[in-house]
Biotite code that builds the C-alpha atoms (Angstrom):
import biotite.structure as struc

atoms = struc.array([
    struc.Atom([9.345, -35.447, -31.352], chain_id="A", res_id=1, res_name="UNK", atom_name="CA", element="C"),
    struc.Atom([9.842, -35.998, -27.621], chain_id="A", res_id=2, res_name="UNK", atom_name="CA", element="C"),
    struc.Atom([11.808, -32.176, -27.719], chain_id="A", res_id=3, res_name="UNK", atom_name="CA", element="C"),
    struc.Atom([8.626, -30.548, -29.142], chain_id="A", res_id=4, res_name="UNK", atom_name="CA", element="C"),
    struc.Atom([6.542, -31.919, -26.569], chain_id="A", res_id=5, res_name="UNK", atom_name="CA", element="C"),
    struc.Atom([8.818, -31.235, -23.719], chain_id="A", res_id=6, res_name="UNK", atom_name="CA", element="C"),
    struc.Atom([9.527, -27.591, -25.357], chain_id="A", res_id=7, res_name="UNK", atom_name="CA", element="C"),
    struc.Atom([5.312, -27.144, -25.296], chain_id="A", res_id=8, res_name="UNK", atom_name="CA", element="C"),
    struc.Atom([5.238, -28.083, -21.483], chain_id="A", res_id=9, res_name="UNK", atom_name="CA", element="C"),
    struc.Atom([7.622, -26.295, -21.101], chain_id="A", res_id=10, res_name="UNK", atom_name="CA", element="C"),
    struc.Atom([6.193, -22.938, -22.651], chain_id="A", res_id=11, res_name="UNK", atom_name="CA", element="C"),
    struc.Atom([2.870, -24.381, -21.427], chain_id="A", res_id=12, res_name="UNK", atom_name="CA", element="C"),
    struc.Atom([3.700, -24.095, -17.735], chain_id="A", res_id=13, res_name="UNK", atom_name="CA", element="C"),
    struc.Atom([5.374, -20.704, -18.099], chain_id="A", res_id=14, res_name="UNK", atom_name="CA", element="C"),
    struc.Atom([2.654, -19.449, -19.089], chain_id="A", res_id=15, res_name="UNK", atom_name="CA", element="C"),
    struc.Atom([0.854, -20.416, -16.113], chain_id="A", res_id=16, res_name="UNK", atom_name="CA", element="C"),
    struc.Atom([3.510, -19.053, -13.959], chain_id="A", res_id=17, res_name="UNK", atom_name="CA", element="C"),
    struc.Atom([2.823, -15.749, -15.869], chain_id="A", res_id=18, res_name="UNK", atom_name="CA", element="C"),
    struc.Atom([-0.900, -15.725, -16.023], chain_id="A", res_id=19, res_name="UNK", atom_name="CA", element="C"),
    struc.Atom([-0.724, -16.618, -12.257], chain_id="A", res_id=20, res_name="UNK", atom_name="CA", element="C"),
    struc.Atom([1.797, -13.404, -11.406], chain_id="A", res_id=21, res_name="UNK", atom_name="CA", element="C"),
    struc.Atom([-0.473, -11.145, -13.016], chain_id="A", res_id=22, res_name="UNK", atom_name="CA", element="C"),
    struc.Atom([-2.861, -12.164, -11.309], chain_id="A", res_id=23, res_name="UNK", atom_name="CA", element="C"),
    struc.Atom([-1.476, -11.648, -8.233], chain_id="A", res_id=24, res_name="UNK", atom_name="CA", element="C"),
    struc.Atom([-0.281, -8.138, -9.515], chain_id="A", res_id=25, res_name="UNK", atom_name="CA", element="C"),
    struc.Atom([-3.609, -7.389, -10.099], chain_id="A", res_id=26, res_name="UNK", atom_name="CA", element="C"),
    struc.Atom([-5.509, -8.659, -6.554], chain_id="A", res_id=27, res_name="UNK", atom_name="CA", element="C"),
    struc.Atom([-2.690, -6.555, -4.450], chain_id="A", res_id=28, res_name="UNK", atom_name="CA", element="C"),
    struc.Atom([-3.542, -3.675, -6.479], chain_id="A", res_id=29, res_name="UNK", atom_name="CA", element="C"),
    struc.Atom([-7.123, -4.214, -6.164], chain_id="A", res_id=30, res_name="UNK", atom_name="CA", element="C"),
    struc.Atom([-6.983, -4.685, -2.101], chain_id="A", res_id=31, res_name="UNK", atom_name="CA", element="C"),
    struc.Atom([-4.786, -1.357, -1.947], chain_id="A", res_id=32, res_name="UNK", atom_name="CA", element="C"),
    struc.Atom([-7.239, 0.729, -4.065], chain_id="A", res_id=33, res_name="UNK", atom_name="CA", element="C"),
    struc.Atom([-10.837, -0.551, -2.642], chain_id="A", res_id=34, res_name="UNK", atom_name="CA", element="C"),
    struc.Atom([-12.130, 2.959, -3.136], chain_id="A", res_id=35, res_name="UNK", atom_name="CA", element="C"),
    struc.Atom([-11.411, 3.770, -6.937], chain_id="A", res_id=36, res_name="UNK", atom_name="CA", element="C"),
    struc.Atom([-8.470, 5.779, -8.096], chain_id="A", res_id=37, res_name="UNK", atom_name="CA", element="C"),
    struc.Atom([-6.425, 7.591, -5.610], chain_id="A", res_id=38, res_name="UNK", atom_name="CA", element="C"),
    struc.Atom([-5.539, 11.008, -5.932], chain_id="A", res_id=39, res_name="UNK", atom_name="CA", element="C"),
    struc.Atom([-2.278, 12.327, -4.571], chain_id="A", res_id=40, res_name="UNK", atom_name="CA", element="C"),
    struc.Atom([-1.541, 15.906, -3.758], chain_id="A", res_id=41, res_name="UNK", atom_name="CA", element="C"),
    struc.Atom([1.495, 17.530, -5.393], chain_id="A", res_id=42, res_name="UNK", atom_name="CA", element="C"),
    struc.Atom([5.186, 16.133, -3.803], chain_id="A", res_id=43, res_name="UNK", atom_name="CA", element="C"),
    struc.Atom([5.866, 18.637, -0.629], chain_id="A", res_id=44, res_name="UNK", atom_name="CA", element="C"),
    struc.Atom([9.270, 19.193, 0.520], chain_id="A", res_id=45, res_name="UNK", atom_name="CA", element="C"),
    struc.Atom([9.148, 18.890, 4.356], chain_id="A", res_id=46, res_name="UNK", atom_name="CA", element="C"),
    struc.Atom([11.892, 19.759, 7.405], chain_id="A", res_id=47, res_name="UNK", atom_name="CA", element="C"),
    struc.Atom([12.673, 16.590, 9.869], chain_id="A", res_id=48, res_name="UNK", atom_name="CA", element="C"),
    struc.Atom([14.044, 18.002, 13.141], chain_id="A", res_id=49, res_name="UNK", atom_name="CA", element="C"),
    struc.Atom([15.641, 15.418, 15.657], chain_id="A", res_id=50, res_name="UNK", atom_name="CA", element="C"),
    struc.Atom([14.094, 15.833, 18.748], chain_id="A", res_id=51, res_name="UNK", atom_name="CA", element="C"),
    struc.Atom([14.779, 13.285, 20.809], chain_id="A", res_id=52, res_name="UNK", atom_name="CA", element="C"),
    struc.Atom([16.835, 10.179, 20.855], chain_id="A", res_id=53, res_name="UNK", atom_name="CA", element="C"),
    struc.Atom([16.179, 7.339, 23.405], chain_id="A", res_id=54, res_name="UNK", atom_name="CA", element="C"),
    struc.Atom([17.491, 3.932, 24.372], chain_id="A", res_id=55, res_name="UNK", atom_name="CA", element="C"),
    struc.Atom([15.037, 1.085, 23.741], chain_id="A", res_id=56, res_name="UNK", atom_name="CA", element="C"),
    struc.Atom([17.027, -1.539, 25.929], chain_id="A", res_id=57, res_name="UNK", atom_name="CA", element="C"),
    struc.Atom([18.789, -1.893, 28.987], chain_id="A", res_id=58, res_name="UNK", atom_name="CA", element="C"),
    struc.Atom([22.497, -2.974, 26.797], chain_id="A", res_id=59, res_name="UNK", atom_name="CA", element="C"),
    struc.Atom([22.304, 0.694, 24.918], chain_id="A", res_id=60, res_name="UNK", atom_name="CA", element="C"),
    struc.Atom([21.914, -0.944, 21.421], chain_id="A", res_id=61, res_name="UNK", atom_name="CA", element="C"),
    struc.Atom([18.771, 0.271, 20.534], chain_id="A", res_id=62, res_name="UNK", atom_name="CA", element="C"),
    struc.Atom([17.253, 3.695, 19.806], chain_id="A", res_id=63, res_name="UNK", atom_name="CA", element="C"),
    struc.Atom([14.341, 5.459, 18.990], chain_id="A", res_id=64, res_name="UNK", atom_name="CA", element="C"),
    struc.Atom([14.849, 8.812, 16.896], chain_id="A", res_id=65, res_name="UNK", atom_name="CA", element="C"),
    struc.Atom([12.320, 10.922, 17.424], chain_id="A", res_id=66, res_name="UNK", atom_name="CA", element="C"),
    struc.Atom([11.734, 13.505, 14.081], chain_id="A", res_id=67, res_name="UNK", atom_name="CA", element="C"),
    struc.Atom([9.419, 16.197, 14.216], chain_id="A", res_id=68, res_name="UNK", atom_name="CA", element="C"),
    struc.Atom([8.243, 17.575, 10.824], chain_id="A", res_id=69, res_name="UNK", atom_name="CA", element="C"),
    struc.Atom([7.837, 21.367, 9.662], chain_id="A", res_id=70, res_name="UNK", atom_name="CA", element="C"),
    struc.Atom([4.946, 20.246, 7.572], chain_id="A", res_id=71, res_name="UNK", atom_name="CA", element="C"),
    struc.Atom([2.182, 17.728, 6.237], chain_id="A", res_id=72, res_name="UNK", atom_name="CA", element="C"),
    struc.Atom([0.223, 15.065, 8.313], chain_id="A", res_id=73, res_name="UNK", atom_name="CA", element="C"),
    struc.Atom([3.107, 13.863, 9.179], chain_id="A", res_id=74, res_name="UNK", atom_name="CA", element="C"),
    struc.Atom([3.819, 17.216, 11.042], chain_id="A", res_id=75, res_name="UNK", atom_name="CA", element="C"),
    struc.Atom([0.772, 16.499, 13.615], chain_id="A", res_id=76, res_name="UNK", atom_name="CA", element="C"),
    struc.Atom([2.714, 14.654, 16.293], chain_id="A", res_id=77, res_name="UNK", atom_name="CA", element="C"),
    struc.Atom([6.404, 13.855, 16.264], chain_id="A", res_id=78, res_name="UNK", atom_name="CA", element="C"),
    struc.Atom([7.317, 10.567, 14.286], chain_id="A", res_id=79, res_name="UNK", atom_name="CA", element="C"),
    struc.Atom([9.432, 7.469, 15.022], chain_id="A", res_id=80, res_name="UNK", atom_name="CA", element="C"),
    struc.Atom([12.697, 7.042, 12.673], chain_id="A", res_id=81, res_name="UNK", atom_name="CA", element="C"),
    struc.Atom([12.285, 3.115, 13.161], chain_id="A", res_id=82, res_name="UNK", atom_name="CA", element="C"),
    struc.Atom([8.333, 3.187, 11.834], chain_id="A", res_id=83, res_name="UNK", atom_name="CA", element="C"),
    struc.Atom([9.193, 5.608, 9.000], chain_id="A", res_id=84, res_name="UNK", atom_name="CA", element="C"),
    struc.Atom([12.293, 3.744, 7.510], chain_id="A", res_id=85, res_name="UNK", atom_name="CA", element="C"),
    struc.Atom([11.067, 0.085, 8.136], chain_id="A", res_id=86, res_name="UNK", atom_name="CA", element="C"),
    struc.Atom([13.909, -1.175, 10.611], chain_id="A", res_id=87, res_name="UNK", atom_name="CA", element="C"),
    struc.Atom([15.453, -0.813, 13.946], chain_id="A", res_id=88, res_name="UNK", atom_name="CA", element="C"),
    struc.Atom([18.183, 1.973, 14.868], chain_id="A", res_id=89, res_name="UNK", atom_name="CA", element="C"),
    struc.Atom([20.946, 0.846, 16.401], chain_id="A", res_id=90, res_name="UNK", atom_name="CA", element="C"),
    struc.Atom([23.756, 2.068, 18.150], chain_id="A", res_id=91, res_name="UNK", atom_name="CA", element="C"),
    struc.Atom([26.319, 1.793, 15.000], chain_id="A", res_id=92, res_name="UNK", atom_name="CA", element="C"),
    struc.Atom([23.439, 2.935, 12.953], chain_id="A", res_id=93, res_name="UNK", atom_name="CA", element="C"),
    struc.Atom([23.279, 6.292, 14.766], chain_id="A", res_id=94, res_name="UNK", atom_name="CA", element="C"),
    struc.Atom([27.054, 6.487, 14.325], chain_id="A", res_id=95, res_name="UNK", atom_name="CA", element="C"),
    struc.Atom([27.366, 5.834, 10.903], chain_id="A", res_id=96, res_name="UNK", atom_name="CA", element="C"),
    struc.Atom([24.474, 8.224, 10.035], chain_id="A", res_id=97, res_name="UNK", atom_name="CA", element="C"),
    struc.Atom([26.230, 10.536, 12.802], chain_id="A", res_id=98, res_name="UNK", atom_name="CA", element="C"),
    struc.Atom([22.688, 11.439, 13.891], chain_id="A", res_id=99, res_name="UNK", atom_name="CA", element="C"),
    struc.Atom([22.733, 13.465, 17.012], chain_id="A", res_id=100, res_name="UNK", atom_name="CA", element="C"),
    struc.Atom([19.666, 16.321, 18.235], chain_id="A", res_id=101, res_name="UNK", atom_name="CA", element="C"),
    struc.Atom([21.358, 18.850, 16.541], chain_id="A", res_id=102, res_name="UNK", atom_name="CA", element="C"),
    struc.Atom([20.536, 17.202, 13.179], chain_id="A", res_id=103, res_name="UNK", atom_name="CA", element="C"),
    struc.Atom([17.880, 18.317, 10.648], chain_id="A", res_id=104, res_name="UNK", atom_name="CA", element="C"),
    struc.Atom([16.988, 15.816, 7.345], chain_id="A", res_id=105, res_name="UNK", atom_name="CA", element="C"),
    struc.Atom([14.934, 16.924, 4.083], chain_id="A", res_id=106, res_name="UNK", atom_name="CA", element="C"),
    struc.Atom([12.756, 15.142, 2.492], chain_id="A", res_id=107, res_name="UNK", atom_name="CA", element="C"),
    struc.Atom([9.428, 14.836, 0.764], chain_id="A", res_id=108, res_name="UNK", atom_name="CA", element="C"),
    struc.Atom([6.472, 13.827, 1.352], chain_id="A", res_id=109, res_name="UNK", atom_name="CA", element="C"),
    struc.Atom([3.133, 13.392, -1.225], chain_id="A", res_id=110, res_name="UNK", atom_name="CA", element="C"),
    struc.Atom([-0.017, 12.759, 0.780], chain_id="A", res_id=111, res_name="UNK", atom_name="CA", element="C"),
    struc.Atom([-3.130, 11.155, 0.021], chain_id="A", res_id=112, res_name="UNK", atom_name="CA", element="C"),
    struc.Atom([-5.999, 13.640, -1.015], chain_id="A", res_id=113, res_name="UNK", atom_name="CA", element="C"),
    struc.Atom([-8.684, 10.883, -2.340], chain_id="A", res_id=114, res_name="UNK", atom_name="CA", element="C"),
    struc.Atom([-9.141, 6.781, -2.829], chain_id="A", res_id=115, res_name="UNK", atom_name="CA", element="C"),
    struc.Atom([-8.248, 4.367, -0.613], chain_id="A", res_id=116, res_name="UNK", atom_name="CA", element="C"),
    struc.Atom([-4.051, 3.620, -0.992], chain_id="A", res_id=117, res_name="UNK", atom_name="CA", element="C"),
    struc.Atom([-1.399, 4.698, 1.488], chain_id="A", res_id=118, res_name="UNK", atom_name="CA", element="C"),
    struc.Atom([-1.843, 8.049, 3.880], chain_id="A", res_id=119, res_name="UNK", atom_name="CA", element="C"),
    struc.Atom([1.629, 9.077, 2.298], chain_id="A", res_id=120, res_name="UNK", atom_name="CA", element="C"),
    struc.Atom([4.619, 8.490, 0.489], chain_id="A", res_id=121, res_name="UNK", atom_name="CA", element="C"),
    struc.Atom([8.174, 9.454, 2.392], chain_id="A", res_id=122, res_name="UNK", atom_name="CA", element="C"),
    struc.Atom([11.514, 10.053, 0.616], chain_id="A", res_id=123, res_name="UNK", atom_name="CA", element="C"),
    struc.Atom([14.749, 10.899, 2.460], chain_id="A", res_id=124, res_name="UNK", atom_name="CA", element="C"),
    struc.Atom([16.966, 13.109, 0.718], chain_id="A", res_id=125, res_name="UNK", atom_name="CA", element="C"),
    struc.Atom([19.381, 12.091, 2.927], chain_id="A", res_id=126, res_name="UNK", atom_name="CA", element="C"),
    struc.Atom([21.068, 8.404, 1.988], chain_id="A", res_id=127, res_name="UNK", atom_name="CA", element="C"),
    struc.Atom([21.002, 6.419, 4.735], chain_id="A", res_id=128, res_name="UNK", atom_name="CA", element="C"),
    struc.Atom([23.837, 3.857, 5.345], chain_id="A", res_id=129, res_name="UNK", atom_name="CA", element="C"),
    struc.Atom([22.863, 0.524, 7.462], chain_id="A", res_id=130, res_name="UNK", atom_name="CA", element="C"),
    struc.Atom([25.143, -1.168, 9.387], chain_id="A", res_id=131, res_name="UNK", atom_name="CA", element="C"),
])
């Protein structure tokens, strides 16, 4: 008897855990979409030039790769490597990725056209390898 009530706690309190991940799932999605539905244009294949690489620090670790696009919003000003891919380029990660000016990536792009969710979606065509 004592199994059966343990084993109904038990199935009890995962269901709580699941009831309160759903719920979750559905409050993120429900902040990200405050204006209905979004609406995505159709996936664009876009041109990312390197323009310009700088140092960030004084010790030559740090960079800031510069990418100007053919195409898309995106394509309005040029665009910061470190912003678009979530981290900080280093010194070994320009080397490993052997990313020099003369360097052009592909990749697409599908931009917002209506609803309240991201500007735009970025792929790299290109795998990157991190250090």
């Amino acid at each position: 008897m004592f199994g059966t009530v343990s084993t109904s706690i038990k199935n009890q309190f995962q269901s709580i855990i699941h009831f309160s991940g759903l719920a979750s799932l559905l409050a993120l999605s429900a902040c990200s979409n405050n204006g209905g539905p979004c609406e995505w244009y159709p996936q664009e294949q876009v041109r990312m030039d390197v323009v310009k690489i700088e140092p960030l620090d004084d010790t030559g670790e740090k960079f800031e790769v510069w990418l100007e696009f053919n195409k898309s919003i995106l394509g309005k000003e040029n665009q910061k490597l470190s912003e678009l891919r979530g981290h900080d380029i280093t010194r070994e990660f320009l080397e490993l990725n052997h990313i020099t000016t003369e360097i052009t990536f592909i990749g697409n792009v599908t931009e917002l056209k209506s609803g309240d969710c991201e500007p735009y979606y970025l792929s790299f065509d290109s795998g990157f390898k991190t250090p």
